[in-house]
N, C-alpha and C positions, 0 to 999 in steps of 0.2 A: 478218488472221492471228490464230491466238487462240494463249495458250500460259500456263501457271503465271507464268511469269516469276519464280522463285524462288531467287536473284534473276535479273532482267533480267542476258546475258551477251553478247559478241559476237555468236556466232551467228543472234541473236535479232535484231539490227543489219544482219546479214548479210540473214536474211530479208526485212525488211524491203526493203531495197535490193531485191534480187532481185523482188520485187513492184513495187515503184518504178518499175522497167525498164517496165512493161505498165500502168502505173494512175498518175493523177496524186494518187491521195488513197491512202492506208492506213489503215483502223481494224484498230487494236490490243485484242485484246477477251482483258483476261484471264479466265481460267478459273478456278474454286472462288475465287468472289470474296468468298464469306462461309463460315461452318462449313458451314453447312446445303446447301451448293452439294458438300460433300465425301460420295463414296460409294463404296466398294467395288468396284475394276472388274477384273476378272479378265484383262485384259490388263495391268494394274499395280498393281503389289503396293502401292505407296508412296503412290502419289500422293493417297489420302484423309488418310493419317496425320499428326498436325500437327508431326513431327518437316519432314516434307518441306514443312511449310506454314507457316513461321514469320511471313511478312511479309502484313500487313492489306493488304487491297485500296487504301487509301489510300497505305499504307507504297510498296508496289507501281507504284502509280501516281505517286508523288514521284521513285522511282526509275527507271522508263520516261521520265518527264518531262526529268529530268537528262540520262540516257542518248540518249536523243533530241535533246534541244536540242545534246547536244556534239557528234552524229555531224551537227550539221547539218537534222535530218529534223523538225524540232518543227511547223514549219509545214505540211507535206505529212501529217500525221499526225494521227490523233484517240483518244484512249485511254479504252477503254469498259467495265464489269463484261460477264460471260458464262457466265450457266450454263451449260452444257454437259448438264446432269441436268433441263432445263426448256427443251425446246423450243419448247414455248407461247411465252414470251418472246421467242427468238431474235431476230424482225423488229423488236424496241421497241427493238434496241441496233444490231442490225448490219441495213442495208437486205437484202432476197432479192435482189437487182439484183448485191450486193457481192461479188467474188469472191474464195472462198476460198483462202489458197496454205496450205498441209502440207507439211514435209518428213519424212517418213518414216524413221524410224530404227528401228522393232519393232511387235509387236502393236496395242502401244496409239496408236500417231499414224495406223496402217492405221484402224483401230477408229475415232477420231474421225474421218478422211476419211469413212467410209460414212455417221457419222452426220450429218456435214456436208452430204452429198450427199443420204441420203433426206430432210432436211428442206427439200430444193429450192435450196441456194447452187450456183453455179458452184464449179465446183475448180481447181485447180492443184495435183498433185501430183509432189512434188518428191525423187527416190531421194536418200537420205541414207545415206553411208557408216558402219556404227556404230564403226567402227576411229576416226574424226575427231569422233564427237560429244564434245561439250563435256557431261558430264555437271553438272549443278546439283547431285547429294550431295554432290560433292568440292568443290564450292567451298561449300556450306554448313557442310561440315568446318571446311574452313578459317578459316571465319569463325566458327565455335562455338570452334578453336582459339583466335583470336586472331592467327595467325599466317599469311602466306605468301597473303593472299586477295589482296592490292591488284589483281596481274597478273592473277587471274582473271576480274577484270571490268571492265567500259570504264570507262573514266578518269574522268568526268565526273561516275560513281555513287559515287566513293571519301568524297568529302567528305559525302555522305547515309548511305550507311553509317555512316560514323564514327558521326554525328549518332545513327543511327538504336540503334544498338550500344551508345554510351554510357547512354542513356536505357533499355535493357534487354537484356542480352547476349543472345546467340540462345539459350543455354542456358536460361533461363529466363521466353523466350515461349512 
C-alpha cells in the first residue's frame, strides 16, 4: 500500500489490516519521499506543497515504525521510500508480483490506481466513503496548533511526535 503518511493515522492501520486479510507480508511504500519526488498533480491541489509535507521520509518512517509495532503489525510488515513520479524505480522497492491495495476516496487515489495498474502491479481497489475519511490537513492543524492532535493519531505515534515537534514545531519545517 503506498500513501504520504503525513502523518501515519488509523485509517492507514486500518489498511493495512484489510490487506493483511489476503497477504501474509505488507510493504508500506511511502510516497514524495524526498522534495524532488513532489510535483504538481491536477487531481491534487496539496499534496506537492510542503505545508502538506512536513515530515522527512525518515521522520515518516520512525512514525509508521511506532504505529505499526503498537497495532501489533511490525513483523508482517516492511516500510519502503516510493516515487510515485518515477516509475522506472517502482520494482527496486516494491516487487511486480506485490499486490497493490488503494482505497479510493477522490480523483487523485483513482489516479494513482491507474498508475499503479499501467506499471503492471496487481490492484485491489477499495470504494472509500469520503463522508468517513480521516483527512491528514486537520490533524496537521492540530499539530501546527498544538492542541487537540493526541486522538487524531494511534497511540503509539504520540510519544514520536512529541519528540519529533519539540525538536521543530510543524510551523517551522
Amino acid at each position: 500500500m503506498t500513501g504520504r503518511f503525513q502523518p501515519v493515522h488509523d485509517q492507514h492501520l486500518e489498511l493495512v489490516g484489510l490487506a493483511l486479510r489476503e497477504c501474509a507480508h505488507v510493504i508500506v511504500a511511502v510516497t514524495n519521499p524526498d522534495s524532488g519526488a513532489r510535483h504538481t498533480e491536477p487531481t491534487s491541489a496539496h499534496r506537492h506543497t510542503p505545508a502538506a509535507n512536513p515530515f522527512s521520509y525518515v521522520e515518516r518512517a520512525w512514525l509508521l515504525d511506532a504505529a505499526l509495532r503498537g497495532a501489533g503489525l511490525a513483523e508482517v510488515t516492511t516500510v519502503v521510500p516510493f516515487d510515485l513520479t518515477r516509475p522506472q524505480v517502482w520494482t527496486e522497492y516494491v516487487p511486480l508480483r506485490a499486490r497493490q491495495y488503494v482505497r479510493v476516496y477522490s480523483d487523485w487515489e483513482r489516479e494513482k490506481a491507474d498508475r499503479l495498474a499501467a506499471g503492471g502491479y496487481p490492484l485491489t481497489v477499495l470504494d472509500g466513503d469520503p463522508a468517513t475519511k480521516v483527512d491528514a490537513t486537520d490533524i496537521r492543524a492540530a499539530l501546527a496548533s498544538g492542541t487537540g492532535w493526541e486522538g487524531l493519531v494511534p497511540p503509539a505515534t504520540v510519544p514520536v511526535l512529541r519528540e519529533l515537534l519539540d525538536a521543530v514545531p510543524l510551523g517551522r519545517r
